[in-house]
C-alpha positions as CSV (number, residue, x, y, z in Angstrom):
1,X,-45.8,72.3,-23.4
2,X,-44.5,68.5,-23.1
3,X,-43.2,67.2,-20.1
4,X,-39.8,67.4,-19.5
5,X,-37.1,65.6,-21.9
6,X,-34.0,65.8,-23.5
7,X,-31.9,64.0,-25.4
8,X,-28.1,63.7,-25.1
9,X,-26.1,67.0,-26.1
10,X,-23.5,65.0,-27.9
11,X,-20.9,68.2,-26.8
12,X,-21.6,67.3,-23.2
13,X,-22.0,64.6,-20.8
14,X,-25.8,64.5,-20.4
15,X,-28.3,63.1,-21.4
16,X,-32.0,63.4,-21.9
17,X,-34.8,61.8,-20.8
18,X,-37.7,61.1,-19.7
19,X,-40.7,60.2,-19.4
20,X,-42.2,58.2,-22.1
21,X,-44.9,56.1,-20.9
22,X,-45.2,53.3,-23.2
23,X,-47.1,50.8,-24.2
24,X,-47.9,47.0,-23.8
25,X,-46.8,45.0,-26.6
26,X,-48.2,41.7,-28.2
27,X,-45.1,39.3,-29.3
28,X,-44.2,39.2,-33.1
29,X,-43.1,36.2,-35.2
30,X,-39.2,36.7,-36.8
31,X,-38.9,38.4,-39.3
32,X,-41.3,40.7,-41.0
33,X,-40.7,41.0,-44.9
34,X,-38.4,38.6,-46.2
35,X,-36.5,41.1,-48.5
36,X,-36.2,43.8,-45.6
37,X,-34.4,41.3,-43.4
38,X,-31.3,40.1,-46.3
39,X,-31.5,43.6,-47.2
40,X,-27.7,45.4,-47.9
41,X,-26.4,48.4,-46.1
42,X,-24.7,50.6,-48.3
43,X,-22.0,52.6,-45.8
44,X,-20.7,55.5,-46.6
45,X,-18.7,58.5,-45.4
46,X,-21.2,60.4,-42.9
47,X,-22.5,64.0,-44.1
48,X,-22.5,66.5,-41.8
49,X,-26.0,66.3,-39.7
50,X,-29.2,68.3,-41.2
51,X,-31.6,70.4,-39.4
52,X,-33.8,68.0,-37.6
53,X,-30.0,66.2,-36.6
54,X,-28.8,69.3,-34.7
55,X,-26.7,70.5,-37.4
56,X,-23.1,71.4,-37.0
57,X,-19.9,69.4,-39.1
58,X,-19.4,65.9,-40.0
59,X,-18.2,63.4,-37.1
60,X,-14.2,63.5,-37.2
61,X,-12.5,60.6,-37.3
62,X,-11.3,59.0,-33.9
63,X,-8.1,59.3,-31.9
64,X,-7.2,55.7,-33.5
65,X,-7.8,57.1,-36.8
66,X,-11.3,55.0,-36.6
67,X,-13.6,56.2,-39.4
68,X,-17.7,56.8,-39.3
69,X,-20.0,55.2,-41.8
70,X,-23.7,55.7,-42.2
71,X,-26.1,54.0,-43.8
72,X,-30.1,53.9,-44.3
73,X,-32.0,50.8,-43.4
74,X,-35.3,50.7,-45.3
75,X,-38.1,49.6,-42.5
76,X,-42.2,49.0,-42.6
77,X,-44.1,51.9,-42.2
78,X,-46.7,50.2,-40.5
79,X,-45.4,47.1,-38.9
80,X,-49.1,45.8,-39.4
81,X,-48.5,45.8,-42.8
82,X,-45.0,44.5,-43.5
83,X,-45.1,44.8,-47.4
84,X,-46.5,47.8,-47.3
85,X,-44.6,51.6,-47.7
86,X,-40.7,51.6,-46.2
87,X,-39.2,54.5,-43.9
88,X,-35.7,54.9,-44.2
89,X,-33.6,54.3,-40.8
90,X,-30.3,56.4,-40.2
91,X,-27.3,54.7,-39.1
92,X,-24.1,55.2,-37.8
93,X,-21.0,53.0,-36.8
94,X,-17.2,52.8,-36.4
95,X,-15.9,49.0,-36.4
96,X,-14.2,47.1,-33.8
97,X,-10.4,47.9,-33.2
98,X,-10.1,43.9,-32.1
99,X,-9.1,40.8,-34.2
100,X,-12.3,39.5,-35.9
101,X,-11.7,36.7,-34.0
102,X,-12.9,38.0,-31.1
103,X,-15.5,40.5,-32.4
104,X,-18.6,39.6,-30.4
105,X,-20.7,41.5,-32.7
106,X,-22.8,44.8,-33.1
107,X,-23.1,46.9,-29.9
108,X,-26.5,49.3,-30.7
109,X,-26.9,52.3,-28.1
110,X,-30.1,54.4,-27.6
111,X,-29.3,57.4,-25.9
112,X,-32.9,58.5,-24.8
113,X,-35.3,61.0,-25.8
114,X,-36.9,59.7,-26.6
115,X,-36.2,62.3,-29.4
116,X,-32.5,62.1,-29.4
117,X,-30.6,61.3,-32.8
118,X,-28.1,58.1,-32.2
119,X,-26.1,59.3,-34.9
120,X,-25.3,62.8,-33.7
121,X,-24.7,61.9,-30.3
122,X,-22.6,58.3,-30.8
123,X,-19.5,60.2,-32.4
124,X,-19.9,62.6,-29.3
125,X,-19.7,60.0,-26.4
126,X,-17.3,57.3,-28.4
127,X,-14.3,57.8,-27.3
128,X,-15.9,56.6,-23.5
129,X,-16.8,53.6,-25.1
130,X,-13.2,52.7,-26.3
131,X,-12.8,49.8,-24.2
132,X,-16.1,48.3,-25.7
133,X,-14.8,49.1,-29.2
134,X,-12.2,46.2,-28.4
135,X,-14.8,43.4,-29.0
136,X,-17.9,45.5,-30.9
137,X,-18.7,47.6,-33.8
138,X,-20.5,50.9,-32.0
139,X,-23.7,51.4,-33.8
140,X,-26.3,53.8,-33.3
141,X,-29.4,55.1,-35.0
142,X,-31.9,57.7,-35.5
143,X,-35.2,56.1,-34.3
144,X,-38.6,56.8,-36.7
145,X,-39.5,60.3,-36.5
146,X,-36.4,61.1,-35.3
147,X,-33.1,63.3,-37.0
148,X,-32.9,61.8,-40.8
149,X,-35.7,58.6,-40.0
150,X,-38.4,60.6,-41.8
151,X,-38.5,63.3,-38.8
152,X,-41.7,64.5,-37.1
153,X,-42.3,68.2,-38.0
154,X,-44.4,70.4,-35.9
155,X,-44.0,74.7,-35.9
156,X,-41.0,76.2,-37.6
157,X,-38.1,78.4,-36.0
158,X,-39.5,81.4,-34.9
159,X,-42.9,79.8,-33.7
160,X,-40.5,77.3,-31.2
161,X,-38.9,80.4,-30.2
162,X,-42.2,81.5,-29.2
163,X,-43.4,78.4,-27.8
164,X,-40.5,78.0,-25.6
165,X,-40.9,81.7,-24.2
166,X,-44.3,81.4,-23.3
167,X,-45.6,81.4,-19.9
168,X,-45.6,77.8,-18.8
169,X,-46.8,78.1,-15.7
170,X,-50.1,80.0,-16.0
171,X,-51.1,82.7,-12.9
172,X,-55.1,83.0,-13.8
173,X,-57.3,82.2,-16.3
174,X,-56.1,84.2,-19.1
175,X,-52.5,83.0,-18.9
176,X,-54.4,79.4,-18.7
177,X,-55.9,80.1,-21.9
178,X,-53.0,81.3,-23.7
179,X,-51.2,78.1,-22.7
180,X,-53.6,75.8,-23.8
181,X,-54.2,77.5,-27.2
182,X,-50.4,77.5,-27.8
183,X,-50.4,73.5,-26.7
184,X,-53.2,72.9,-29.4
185,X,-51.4,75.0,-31.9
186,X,-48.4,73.2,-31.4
187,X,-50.4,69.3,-31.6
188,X,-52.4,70.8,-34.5
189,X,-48.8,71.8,-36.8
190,X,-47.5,68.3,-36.0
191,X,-50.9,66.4,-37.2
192,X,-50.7,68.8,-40.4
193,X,-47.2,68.5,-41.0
194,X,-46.3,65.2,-40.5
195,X,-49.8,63.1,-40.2
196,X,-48.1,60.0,-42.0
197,X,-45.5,59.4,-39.8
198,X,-47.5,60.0,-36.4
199,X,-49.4,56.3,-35.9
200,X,-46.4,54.5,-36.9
201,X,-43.7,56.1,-33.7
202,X,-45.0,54.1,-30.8
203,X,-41.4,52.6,-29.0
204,X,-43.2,48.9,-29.6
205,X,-42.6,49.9,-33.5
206,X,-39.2,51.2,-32.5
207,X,-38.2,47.9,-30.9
208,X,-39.3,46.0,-34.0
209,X,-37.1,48.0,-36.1
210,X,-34.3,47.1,-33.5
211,X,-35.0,43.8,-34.2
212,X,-34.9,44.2,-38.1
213,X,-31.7,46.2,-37.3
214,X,-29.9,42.7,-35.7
215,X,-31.0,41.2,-38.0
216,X,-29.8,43.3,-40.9
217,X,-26.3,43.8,-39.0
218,X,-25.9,40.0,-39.1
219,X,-26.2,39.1,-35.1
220,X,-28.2,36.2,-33.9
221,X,-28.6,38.1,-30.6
222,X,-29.0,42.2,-29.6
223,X,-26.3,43.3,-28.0
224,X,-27.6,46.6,-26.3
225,X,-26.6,49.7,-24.0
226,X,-29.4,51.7,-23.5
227,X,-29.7,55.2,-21.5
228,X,-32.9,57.0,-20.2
229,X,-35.6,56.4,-22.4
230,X,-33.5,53.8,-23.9
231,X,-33.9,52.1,-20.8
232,X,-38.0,51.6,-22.0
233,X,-36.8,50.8,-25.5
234,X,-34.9,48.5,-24.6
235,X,-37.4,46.6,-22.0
236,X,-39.8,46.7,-24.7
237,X,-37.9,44.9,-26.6
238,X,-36.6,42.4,-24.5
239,X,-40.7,41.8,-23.7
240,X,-41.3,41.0,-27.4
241,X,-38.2,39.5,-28.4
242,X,-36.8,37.6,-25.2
243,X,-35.0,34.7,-26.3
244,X,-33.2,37.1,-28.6
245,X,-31.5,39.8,-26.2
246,X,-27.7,39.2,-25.7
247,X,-25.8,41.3,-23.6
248,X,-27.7,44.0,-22.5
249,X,-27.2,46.8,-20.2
250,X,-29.9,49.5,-18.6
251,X,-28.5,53.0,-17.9
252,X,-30.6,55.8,-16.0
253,X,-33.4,53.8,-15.9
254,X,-36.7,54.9,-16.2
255,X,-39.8,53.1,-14.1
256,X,-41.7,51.3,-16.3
257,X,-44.0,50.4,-13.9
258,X,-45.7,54.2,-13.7
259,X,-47.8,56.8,-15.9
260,X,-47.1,59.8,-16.7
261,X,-48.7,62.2,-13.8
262,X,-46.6,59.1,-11.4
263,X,-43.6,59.4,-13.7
264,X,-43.8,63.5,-13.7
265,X,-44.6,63.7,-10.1
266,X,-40.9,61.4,-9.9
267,X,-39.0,63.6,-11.6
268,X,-40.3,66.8,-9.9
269,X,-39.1,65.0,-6.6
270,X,-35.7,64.0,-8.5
271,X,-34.9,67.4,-9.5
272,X,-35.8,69.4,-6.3
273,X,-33.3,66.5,-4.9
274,X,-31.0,67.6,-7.1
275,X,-31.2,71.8,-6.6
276,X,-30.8,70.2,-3.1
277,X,-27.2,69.0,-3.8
278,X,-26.6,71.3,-6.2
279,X,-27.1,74.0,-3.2
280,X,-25.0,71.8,-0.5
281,X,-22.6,71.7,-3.0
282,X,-22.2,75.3,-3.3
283,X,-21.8,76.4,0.2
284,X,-19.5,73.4,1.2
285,X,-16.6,74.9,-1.2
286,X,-13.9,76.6,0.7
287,X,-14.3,80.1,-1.0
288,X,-17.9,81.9,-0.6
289,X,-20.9,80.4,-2.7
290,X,-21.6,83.2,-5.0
291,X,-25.2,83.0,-5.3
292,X,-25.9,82.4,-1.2
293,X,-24.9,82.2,2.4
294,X,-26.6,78.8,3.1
295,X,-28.1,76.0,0.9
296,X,-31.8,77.4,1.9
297,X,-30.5,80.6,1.0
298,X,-29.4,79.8,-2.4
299,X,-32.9,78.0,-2.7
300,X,-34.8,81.1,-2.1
301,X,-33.1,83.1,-3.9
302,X,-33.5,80.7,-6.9
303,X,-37.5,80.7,-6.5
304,X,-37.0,84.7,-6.0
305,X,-35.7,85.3,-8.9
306,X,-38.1,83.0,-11.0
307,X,-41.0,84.9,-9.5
308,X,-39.5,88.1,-10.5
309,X,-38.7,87.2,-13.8
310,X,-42.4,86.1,-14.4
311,X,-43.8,89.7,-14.2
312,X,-40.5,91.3,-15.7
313,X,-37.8,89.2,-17.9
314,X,-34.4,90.4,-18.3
315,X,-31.6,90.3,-21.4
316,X,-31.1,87.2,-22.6
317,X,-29.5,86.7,-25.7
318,X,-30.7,89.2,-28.4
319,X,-33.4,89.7,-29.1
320,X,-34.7,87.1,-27.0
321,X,-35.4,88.0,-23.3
322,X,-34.5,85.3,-20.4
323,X,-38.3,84.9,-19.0
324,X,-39.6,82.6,-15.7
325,X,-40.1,79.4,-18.5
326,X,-36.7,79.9,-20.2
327,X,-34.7,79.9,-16.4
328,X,-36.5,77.1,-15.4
329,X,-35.7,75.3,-18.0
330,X,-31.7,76.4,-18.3
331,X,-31.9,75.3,-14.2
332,X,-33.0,72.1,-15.2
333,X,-31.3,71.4,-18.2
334,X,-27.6,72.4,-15.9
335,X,-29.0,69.7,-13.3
336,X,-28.4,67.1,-15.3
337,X,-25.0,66.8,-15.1
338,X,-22.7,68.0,-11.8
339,X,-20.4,68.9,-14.9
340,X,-22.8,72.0,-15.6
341,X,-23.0,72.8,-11.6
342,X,-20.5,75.2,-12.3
343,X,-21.9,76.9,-15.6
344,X,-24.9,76.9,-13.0
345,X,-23.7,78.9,-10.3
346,X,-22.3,81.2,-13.3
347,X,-25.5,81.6,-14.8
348,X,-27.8,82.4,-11.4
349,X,-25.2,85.2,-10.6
350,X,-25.4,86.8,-13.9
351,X,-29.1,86.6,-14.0
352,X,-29.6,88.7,-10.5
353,X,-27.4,91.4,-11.8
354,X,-29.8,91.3,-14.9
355,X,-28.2,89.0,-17.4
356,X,-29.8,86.5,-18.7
357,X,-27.0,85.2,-21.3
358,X,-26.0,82.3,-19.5
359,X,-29.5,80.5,-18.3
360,X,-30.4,81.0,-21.9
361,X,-27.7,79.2,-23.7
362,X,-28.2,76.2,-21.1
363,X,-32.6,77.0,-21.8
364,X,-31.0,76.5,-25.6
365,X,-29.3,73.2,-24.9
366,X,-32.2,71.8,-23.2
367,X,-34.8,72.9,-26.3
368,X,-32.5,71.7,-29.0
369,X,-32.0,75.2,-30.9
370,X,-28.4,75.6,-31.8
371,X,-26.8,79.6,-32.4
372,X,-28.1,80.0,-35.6
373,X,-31.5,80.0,-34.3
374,X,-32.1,76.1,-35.7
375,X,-34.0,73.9,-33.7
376,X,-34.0,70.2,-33.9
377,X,-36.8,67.8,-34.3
378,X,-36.3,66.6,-30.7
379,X,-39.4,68.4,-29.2
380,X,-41.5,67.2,-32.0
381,X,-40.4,63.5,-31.5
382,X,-40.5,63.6,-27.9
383,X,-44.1,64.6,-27.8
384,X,-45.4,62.4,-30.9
385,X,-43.5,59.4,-29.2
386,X,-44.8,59.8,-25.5
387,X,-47.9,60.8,-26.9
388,X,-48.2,57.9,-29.0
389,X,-47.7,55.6,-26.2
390,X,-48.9,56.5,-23.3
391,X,-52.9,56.2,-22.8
392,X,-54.1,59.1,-19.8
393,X,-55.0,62.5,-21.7
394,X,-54.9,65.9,-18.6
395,X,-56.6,68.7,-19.0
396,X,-56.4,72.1,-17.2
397,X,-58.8,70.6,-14.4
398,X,-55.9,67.6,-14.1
399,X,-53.5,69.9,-13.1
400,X,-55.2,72.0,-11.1
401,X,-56.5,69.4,-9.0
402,X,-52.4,68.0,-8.9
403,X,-50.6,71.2,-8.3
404,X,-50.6,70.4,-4.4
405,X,-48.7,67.2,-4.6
406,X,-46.6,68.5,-6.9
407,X,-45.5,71.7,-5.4
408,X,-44.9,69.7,-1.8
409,X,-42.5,67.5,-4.2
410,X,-40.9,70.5,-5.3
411,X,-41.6,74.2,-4.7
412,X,-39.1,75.1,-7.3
413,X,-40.0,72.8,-10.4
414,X,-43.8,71.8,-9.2
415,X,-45.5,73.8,-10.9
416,X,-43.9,73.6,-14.8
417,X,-43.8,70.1,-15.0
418,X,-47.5,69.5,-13.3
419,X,-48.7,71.8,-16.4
420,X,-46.2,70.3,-18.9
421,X,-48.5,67.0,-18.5
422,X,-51.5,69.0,-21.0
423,X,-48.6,68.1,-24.1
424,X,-50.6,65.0,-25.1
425,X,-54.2,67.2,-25.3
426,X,-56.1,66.5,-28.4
427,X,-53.6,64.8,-29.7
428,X,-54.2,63.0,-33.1
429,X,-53.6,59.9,-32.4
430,X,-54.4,57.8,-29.5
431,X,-52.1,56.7,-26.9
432,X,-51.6,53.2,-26.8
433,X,-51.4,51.7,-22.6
434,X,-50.6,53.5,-19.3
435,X,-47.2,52.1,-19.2
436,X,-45.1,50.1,-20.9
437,X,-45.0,45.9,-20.3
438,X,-41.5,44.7,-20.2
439,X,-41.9,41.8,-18.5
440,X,-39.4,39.3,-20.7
441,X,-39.1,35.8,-19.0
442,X,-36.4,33.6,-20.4
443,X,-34.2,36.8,-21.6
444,X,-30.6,36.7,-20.8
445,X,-29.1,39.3,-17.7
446,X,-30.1,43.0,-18.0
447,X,-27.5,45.0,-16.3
448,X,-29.5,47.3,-14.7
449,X,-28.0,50.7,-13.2
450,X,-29.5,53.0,-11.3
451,X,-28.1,56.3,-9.9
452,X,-29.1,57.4,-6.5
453,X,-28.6,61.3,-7.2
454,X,-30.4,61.0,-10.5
455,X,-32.7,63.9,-11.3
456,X,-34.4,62.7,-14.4
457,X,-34.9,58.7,-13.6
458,X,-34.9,59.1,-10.2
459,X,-33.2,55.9,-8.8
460,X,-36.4,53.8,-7.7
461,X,-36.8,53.0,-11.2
462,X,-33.9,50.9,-11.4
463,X,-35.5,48.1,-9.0
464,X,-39.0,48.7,-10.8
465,X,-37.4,47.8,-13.8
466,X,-35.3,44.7,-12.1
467,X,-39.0,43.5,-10.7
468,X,-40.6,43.9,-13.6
469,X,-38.4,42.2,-16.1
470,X,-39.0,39.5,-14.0
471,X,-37.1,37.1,-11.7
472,X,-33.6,36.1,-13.7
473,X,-33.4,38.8,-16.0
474,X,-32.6,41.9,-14.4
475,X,-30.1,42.3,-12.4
476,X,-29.3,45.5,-10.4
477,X,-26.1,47.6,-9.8
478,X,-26.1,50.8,-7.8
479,X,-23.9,53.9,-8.2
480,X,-23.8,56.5,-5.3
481,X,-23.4,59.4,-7.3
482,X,-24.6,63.1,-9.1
483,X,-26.4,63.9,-12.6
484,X,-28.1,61.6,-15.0
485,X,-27.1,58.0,-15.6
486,X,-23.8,56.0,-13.7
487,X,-21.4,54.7,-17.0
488,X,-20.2,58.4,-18.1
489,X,-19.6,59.6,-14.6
490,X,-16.2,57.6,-15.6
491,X,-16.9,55.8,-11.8
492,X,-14.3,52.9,-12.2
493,X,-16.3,50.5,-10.5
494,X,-19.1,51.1,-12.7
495,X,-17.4,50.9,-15.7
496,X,-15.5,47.9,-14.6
497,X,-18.7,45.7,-14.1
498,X,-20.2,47.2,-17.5
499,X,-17.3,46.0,-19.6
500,X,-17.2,42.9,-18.0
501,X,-20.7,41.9,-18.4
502,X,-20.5,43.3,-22.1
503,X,-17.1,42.5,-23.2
504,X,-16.5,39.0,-21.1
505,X,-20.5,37.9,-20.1
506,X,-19.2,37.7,-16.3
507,X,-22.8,39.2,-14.4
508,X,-21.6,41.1,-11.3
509,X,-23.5,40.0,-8.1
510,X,-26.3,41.5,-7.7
511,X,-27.0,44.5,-5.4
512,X,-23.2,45.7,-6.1
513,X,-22.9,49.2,-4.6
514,X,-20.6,51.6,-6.6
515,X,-19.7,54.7,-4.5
């Protein structure tokens, strides 16, 4: 199974993530294929979002009576090969409510992944970007292989359901060998389903069609806001195209400075962090914590009930049972966001008395399956994009010889996301560097946030980031807070030294402390 990810649940405030290692980039001269760059958007009324989207009804228009357009952007297949074959690019945007006098220009988010569809999650999260909408169309895509941009395809509905069932985190050897055989089914449905698409995904390709994108939307300069993963997009981009970034600001920021068993070995340490607070939390409530009688207790009952559920699931939601791999992952996917602490504490006490309805919905959320038993393309992309970029391959031995550190970093989550490194095994096509070179001298500012309570960037990565951008570009602003990424925690002092930087240029000192 692939390490942990996920992109932004557009119906609620978190986000996805992680870790994509990517690659080193070489620089690129402007503009690829003449034609592609003068090419015309055609904008239309949006359709409601397909299968691989997420599904579920057209964007509605916004409170201001703002209406969505989308439009395709025809792109190189192979950026080696400008003239070559096109992929089409899914876009969204709603335009500025300002005077066109004072329209900066284009504002393009990435919400991370990577994986995540821009255009099902922008109408989602707009209406916290209102302020920006004074001086910027909000514009958003669905990167290659994502949502409607020619989607990576791996296994169909009822094999994911299997997939995500499975044991995750094998007991002996014939568990062991189940696991891998369902990882190189999995790999093996993506090379035959969407072999085309899968050499062309790496985030330096992604950045390039970023590039085209500014171009296309008529801005000398990218003006940028990206989250998680978009975080490495984004310093990828400003590594190959530096005297081109405009304003640009880093949210939840992922260390591009570490590979993936250092980037998973992060995130196991973020999220134990994380259960940590969500556990203080708990018992510090006036009324009685439901689920324990001290934050160790509600700890042990959590790793209590995961061991019980490995040699006997309970009801989940019919007919699917709520197994060890399911809970962990509805755990984790409620840890993102202290929103979800709640649905949290709702779904642990449920699950002890034997119902499993709960954990699964959030298991659901984090695996991108909606109620009618659709799942998204998000797994697919998220492993052909990682894959795709980052170089180390583990095996079974890998983790084996791992599963110490990882379990000292965290005796709840150790374990699945020590295994979930095998995703890239046999994979068809070879990963590209250990990590990802963003170094981008003569760029303008990055704002770069971190959060100190982040589970799925953990916070160090937002000075990794700041050192490796390089001296002058990054520039770093801490928030003292809970769940993934600072600007939709609706802090006022984070938000207030965003919009300034984007809407005004002013660059907040840097070390500013939000609390």
């Amino acid at each position: 199974m692939p390490s942990l990810l996920r992109p932004r649940a557009a119906a609620l405030t978190l986000s996805a993530v992680l870790l994509s290692t990517m690659l080193a980039g070489c620089g690129s001269d402007e503009a690829q294929d003449e034609d592609l760059t003068r090419q015309e958007l055609s904008w239309k009324a949006c359709p409601a979002p397909d299968e691989a989207q997420g599904g579920g009804a057209s964007p509605s228009p916004l409170p201001d009576g703002g209406e969505w357009q989308c439009a395709t952007m025809k792109a190189p297949l192979d950026w080696d090969d400008p003239k070559g074959d096109t992929i089409g690019l899914e876009l969204i945007r709603v335009g500025t409510t300002g005077a066109e006098n004072e329209r900066i220009g284009s504002l393009i988010f990435n919400f991370g992944g990577p994986g995540g569809s821009g255009v099902s999650s922008l109408p989602g999260f707009a209406e916290s970007y209102e302020k920006l909408r004074t001086r910027y169309d909000l514009v958003s895509f669905d990167p290659r292989g994502v949502g409607r941009s020619d989607p990576v395809i791996c296994e169909n509905d009822q094999q994911l359901d299997a997939y995500f069932q499975q044991d995750g985190t094998p007991d002996d050897a014939a568990e062991r060998t189940q696991l891998l055989d369902s990882t190189t089914e999995f790999n093996d449905a993506c090379e035959q389903n969407s072999e085309k698409i899968l050499p062309h995904v790496r985030t330096t390709d992604a950045a390039r069609d970023l590039d085209l994108m500014r171009q296309v939307l008529g801005d000398d300069k990218l003006h940028y806001f990206g989250i998680s993963y978009g975080t490495e997009l984004g310093g990828v981009y400003a590594h190959l195209f530096p005297e081109r970034v405009g304003r640009a600001v880093f949210d939840a920021v992922v260390d591009p400075t570490k590979n993936p068993e250092q980037g998973s070995l992060g995130q196991a340490k973020g999220f134990q962090l994380a259960v940590d607070n969500f556990a203080e939390d708990c018992v510090s409530k006036t009324e009685e914590c439901p689920i324990g009688d001290s934050a160790q207790d509600v700890k042990d009952r959590i790793a209590t009930l995961l061991k019980d559920l490995d040699r006997k699931p309970v009801e989940g939601i019919f007919p699917r049972q709520l197994t060890q791999t399911a809970a962990t992952s509805g755990i984790l996917q409620a840890l993102y966001s202290k929103d979800l602490w709640e649905f949290l504490t709702d779904g642990l006490e449920e699950a002890y008395d034997g119902n499993g309805s709960t954990l699964m919905i959030l298991s659901d959320l984090m695996n991108g399956r909606s109620e009618n038993g659709e799942y998204d393309n998000s797994t697919a992309a998220f492993t052909a994009i990682s894959c795709a970029d980052a170089k180390p391959r583990y095996d079974a031995a890998d983790v084996e010889r791992l599963l110490p550190q990882f379990r000292a970093a965290s005796p709840l989550f150790g374990d699945s996301m020590a295994w979930g490194m095998i995703g890239c095994t046999d994979w068809a096509v070879a990963g590209a560097a250990d990590h990802p070179d963003v170094s981008a001298p003569g760029a303008a500012p990055i704002l770069v946030v971190g959060n100190t309570g982040d589970p799925a960037t953990p916070y160090e990565g937002a000075r990794a980031m700041v050192n490796a951008l390089g001296k002058g570009v990054g520039v770093e602003l801490t928030y003292r807070g809970q769940g993934h990424g600072a600007y939709d925690s609706k802090n006022k002092c984070v938000q207030g030294a965003v919009n300034g930087y984007l809407l005004d240029g002013k660059v907040p000192p840097a070390g500013t402390v939000c609390t």
